[in-house]
C-alpha positions as protocol buffer text, in pm:
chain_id: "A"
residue {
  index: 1
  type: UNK
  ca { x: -714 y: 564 z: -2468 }
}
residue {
  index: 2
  type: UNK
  ca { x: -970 y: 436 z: -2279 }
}
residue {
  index: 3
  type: UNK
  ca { x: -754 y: 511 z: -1942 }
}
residue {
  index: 4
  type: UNK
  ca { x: -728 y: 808 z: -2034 }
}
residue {
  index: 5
  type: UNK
  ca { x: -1124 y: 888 z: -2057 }
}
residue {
  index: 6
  type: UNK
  ca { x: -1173 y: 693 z: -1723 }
}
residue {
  index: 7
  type: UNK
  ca { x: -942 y: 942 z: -1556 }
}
residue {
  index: 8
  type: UNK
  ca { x: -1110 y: 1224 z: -1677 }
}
residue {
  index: 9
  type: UNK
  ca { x: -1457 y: 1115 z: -1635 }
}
residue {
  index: 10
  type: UNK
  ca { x: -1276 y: 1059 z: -1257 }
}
residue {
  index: 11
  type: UNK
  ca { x: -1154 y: 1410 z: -1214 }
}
residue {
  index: 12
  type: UNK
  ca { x: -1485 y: 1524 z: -1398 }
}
residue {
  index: 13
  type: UNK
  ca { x: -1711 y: 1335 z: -1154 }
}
residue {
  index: 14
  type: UNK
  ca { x: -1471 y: 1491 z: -865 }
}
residue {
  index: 15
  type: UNK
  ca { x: -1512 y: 1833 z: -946 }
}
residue {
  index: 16
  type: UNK
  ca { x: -1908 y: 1742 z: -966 }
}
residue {
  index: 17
  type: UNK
  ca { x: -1900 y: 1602 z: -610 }
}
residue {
  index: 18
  type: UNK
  ca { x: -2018 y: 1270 z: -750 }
}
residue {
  index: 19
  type: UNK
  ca { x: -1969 y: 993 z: -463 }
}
residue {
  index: 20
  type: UNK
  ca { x: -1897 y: 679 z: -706 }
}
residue {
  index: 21
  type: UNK
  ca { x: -1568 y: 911 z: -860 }
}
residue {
  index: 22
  type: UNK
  ca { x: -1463 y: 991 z: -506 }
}
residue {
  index: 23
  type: UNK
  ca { x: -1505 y: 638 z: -424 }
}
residue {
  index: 24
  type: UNK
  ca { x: -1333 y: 518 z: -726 }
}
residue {
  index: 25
  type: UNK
  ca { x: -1049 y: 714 z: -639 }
}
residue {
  index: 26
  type: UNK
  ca { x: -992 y: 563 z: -273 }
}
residue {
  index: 27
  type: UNK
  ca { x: -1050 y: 225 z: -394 }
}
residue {
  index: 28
  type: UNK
  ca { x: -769 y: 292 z: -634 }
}
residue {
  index: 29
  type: UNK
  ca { x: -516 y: 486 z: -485 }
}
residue {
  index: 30
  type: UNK
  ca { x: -539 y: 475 z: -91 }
}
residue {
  index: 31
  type: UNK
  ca { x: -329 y: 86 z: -52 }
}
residue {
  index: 32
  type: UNK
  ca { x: -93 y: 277 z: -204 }
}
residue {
  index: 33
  type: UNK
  ca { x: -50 y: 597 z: -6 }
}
residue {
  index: 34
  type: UNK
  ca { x: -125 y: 360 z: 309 }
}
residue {
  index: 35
  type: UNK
  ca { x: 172 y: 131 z: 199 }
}
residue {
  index: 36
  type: UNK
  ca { x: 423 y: 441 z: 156 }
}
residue {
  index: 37
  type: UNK
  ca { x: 307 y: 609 z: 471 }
}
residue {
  index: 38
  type: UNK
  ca { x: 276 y: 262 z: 681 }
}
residue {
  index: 39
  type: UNK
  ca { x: 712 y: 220 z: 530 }
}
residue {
  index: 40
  type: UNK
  ca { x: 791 y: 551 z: 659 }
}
residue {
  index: 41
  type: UNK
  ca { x: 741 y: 567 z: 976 }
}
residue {
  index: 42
  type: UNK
  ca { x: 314 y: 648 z: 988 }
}
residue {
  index: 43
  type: UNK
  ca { x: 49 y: 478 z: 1102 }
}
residue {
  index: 44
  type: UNK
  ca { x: -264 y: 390 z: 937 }
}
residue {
  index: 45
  type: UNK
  ca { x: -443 y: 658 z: 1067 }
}
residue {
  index: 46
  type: UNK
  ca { x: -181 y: 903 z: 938 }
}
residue {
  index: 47
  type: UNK
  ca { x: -191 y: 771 z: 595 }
}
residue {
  index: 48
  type: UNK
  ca { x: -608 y: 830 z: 577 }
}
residue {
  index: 49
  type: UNK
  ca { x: -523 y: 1219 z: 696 }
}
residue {
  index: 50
  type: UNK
  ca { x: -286 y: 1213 z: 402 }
}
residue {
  index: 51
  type: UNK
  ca { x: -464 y: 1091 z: 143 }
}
residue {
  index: 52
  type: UNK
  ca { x: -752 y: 1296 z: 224 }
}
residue {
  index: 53
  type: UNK
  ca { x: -527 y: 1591 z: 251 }
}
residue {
  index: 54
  type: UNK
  ca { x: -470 y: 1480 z: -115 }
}
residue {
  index: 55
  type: UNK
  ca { x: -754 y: 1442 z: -201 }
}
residue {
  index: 56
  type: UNK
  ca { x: -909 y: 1776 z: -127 }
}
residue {
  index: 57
  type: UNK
  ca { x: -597 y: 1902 z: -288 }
}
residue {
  index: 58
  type: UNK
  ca { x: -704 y: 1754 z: -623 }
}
residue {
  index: 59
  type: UNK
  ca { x: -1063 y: 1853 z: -532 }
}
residue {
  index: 60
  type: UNK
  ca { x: -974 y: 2215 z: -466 }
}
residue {
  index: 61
  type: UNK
  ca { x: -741 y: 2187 z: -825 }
}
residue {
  index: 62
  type: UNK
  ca { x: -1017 y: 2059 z: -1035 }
}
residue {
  index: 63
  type: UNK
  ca { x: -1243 y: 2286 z: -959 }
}
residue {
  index: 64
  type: UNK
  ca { x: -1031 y: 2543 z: -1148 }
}
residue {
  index: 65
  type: UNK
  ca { x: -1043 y: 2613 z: -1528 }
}
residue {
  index: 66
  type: UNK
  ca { x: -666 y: 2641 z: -1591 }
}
residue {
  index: 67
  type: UNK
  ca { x: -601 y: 2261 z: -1415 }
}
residue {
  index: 68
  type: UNK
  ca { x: -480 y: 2048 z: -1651 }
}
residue {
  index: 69
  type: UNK
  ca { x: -345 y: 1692 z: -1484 }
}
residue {
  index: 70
  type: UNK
  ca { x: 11 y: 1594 z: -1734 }
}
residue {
  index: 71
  type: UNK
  ca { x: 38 y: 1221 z: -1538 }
}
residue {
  index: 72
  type: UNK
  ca { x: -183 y: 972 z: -1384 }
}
residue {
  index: 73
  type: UNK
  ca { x: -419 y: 1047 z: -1085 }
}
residue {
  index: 74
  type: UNK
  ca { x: -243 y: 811 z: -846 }
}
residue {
  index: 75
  type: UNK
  ca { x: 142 y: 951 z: -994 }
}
residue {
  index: 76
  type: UNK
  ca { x: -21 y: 1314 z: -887 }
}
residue {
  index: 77
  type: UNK
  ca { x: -203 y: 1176 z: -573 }
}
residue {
  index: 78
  type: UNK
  ca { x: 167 y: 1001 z: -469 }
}
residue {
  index: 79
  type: UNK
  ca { x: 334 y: 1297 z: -547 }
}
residue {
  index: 80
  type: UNK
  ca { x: 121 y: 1514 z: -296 }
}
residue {
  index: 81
  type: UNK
  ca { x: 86 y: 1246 z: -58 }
}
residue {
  index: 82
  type: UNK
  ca { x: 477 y: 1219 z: -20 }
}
residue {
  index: 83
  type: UNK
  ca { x: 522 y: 1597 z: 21 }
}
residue {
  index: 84
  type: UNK
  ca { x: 281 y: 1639 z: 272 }
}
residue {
  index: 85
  type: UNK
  ca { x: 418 y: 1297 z: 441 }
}
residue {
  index: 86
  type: UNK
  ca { x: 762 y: 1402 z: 447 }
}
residue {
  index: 87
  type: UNK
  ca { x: 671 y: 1796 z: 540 }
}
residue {
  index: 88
  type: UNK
  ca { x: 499 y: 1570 z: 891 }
}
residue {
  index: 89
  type: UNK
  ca { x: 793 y: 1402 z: 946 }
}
residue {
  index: 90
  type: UNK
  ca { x: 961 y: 1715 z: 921 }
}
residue {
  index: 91
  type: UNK
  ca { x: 756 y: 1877 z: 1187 }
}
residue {
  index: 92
  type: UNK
  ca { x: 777 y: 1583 z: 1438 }
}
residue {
  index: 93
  type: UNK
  ca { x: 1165 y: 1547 z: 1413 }
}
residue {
  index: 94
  type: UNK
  ca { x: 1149 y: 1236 z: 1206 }
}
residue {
  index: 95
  type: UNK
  ca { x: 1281 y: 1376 z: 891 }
}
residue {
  index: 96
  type: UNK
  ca { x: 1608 y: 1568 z: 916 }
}
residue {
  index: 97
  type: UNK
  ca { x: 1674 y: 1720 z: 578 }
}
residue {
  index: 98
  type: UNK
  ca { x: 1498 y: 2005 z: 523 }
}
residue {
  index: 99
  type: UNK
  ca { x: 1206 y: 1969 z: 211 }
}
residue {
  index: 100
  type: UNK
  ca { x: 1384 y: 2171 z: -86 }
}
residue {
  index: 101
  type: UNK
  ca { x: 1211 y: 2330 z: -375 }
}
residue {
  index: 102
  type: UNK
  ca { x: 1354 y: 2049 z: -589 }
}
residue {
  index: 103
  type: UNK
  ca { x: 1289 y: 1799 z: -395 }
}
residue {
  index: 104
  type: UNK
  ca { x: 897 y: 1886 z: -435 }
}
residue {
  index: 105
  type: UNK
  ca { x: 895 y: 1909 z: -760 }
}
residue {
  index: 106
  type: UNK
  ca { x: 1095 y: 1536 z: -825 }
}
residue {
  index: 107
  type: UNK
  ca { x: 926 y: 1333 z: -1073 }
}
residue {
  index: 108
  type: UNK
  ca { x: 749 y: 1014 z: -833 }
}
residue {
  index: 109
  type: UNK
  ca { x: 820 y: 763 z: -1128 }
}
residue {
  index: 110
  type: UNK
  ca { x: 1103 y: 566 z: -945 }
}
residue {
  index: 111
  type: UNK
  ca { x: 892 y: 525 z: -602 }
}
residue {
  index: 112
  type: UNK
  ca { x: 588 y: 464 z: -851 }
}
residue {
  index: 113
  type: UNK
  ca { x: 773 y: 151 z: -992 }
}
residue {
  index: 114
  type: UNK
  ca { x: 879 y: 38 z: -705 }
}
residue {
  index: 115
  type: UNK
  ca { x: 569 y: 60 z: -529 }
}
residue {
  index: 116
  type: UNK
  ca { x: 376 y: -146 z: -846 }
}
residue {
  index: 117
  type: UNK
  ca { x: 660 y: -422 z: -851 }
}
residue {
  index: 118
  type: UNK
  ca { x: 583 y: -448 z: -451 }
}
residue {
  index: 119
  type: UNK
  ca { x: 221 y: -438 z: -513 }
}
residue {
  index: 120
  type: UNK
  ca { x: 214 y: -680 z: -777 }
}
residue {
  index: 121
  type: UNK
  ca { x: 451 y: -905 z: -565 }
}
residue {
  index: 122
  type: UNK
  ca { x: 206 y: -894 z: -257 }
}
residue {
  index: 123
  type: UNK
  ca { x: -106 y: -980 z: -496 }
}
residue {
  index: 124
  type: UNK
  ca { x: 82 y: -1301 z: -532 }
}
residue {
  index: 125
  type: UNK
  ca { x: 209 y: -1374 z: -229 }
}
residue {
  index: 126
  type: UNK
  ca { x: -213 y: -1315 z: -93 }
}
residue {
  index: 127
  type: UNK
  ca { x: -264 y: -1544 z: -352 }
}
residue {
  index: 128
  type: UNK
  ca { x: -42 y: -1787 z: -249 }
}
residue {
  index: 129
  type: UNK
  ca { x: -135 y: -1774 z: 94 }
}
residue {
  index: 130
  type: UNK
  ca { x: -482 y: -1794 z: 25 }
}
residue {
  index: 131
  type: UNK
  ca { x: -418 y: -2139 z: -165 }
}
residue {
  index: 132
  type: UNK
  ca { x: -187 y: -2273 z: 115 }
}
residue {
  index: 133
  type: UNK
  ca { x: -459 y: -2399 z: 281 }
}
residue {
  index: 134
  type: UNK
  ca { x: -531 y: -2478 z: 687 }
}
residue {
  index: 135
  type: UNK
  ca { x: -398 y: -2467 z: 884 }
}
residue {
  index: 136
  type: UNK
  ca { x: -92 y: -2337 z: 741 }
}
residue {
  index: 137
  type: UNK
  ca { x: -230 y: -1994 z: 707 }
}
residue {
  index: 138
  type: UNK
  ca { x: -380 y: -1930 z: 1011 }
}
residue {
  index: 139
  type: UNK
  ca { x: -51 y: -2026 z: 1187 }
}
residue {
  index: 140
  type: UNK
  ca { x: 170 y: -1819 z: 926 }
}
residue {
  index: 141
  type: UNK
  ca { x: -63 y: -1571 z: 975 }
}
residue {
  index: 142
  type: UNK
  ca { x: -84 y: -1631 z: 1357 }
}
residue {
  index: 143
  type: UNK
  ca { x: 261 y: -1555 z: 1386 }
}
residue {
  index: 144
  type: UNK
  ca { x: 391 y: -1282 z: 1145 }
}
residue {
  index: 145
  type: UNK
  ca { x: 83 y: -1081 z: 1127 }
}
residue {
  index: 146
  type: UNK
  ca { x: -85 y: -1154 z: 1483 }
}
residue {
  index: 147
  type: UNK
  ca { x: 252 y: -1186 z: 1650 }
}
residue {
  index: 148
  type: UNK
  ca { x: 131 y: -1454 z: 1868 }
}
residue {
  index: 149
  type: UNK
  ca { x: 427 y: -1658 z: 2033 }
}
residue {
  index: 150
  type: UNK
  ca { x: 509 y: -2008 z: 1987 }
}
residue {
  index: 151
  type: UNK
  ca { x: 344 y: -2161 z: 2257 }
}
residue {
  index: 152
  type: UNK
  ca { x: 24 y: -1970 z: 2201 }
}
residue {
  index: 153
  type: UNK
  ca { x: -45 y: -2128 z: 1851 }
}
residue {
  index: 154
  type: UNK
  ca { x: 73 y: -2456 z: 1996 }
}
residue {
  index: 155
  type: UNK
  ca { x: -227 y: -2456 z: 2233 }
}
residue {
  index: 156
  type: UNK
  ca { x: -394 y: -2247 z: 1982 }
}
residue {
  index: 157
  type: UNK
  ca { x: -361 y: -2529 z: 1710 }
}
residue {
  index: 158
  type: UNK
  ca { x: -288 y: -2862 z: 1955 }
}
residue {
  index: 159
  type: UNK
  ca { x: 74 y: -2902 z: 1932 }
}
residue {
  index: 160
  type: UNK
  ca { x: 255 y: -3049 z: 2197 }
}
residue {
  index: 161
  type: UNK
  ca { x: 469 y: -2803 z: 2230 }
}
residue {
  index: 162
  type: UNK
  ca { x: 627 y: -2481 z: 2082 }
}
residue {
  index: 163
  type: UNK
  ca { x: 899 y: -2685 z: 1905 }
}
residue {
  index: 164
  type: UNK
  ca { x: 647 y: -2894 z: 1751 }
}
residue {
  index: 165
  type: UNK
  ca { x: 470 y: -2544 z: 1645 }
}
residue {
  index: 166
  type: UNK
  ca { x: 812 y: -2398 z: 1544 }
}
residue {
  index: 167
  type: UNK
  ca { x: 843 y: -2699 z: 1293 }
}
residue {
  index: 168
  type: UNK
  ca { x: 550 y: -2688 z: 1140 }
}
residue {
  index: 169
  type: UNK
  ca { x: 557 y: -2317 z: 1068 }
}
residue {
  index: 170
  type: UNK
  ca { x: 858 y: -2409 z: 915 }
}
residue {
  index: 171
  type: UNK
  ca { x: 699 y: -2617 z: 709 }
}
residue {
  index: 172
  type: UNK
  ca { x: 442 y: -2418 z: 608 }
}
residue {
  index: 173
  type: UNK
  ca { x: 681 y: -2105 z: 557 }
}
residue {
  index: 174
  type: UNK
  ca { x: 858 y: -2350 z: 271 }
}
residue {
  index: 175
  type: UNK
  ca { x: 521 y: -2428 z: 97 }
}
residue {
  index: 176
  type: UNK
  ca { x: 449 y: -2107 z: 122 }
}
residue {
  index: 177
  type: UNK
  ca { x: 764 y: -2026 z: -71 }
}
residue {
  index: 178
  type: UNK
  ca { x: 694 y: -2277 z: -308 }
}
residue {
  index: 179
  type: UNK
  ca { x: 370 y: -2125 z: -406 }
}
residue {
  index: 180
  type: UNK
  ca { x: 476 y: -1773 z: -401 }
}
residue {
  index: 181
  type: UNK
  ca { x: 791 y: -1849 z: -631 }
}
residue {
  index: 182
  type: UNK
  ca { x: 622 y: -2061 z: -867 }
}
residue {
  index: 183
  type: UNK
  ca { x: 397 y: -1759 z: -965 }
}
residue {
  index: 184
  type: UNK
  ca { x: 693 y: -1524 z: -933 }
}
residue {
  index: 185
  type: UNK
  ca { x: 833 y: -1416 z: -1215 }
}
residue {
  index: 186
  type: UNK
  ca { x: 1217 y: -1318 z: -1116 }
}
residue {
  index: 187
  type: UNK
  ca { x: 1292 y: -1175 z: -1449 }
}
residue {
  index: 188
  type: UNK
  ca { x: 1002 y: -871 z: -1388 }
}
């Protein structure tokens, strides 16, 4: 219930151009729109034009007297965000099948889970990185987010060499595991 009354006081405190509601909603709802658009083929900067494409949708749709929102903000925000996403792809020859009347109007609940179980599973796996510890996650992060080379974090972290480097990553990949899996719940 008390969801519920948060989401209207959201869409209420949209419609009244009040700041903390408009921030509310990007806090809430832009990882996930940049998360879909990042996956398919966008950019970051693309997925901010989306979502604020969306978001002046809903702004323009609350201002109405006959709008009445039947799901959740971010299941209407995802559903908008995906049309216009795909209708872009569309446009710049990255999407071949033509956007069909029923495929605009498909319920986002399936891409909704999936994106929640991803979330949740990348809350954990920042958590677990966070706990790993130095300098196991600056190199992990070194490599697979900063896509430095081997021999760069050698020197970087005063290896001998990039094999030495290579091993220890290795390492700290497995501990890594380790942490993620023991908060992992596989049967989720």
């Amino acid at each position: 219930m008390k969801a519920e009354f948060n989401e209207q006081s959201l869409l209420k405190g949209l419609a009244n151009n009040d700041s903390r509601a408009v921030e509310t909603l990007y806090k809430n709802h832009f990882s996930m729109i940049q998360h879909f658009v990042l996956n398919n083929n966008g950019s970051f900067d693309d997925a901010r034009d989306i979502f604020q494409e969306a978001m002046i949708t809903l702004y323009e749709k609350v201002q109405t007297d006959s709008f009445a929102l039947t799901c959740q903000i971010k299941t209407y925000l995802f559903s908008i965000c995906k049309h216009l996403w795909l209708k872009r792809l569309q446009q710049m020859g990255k999407y071949s099948s033509p956007l069909q009347a029923e495929e605009e109007s498909v319920s986002v609940d399936i891409d909704m889970e999936d994106f929640e179980k991803k979330d949740a599973a990348f809350e954990i796996m920042d958590r677990a990185l966070n706990s790993l510890g130095e300098p196991c996650k600056s190199l992990l992060e070194g490599y697979y987010l900063n896509k430095k080379g081997m021999q760069e974090l050698a020197a970087e972290f005063g290896y001998t060499n990039a094999d030495n480097a290579k091993n220890q990553k290795y390492k700290c990949l497995l501990r890594l595991k380790k942490l993620f899996f023991s908060q992992y719940n596989i049967g989720d």
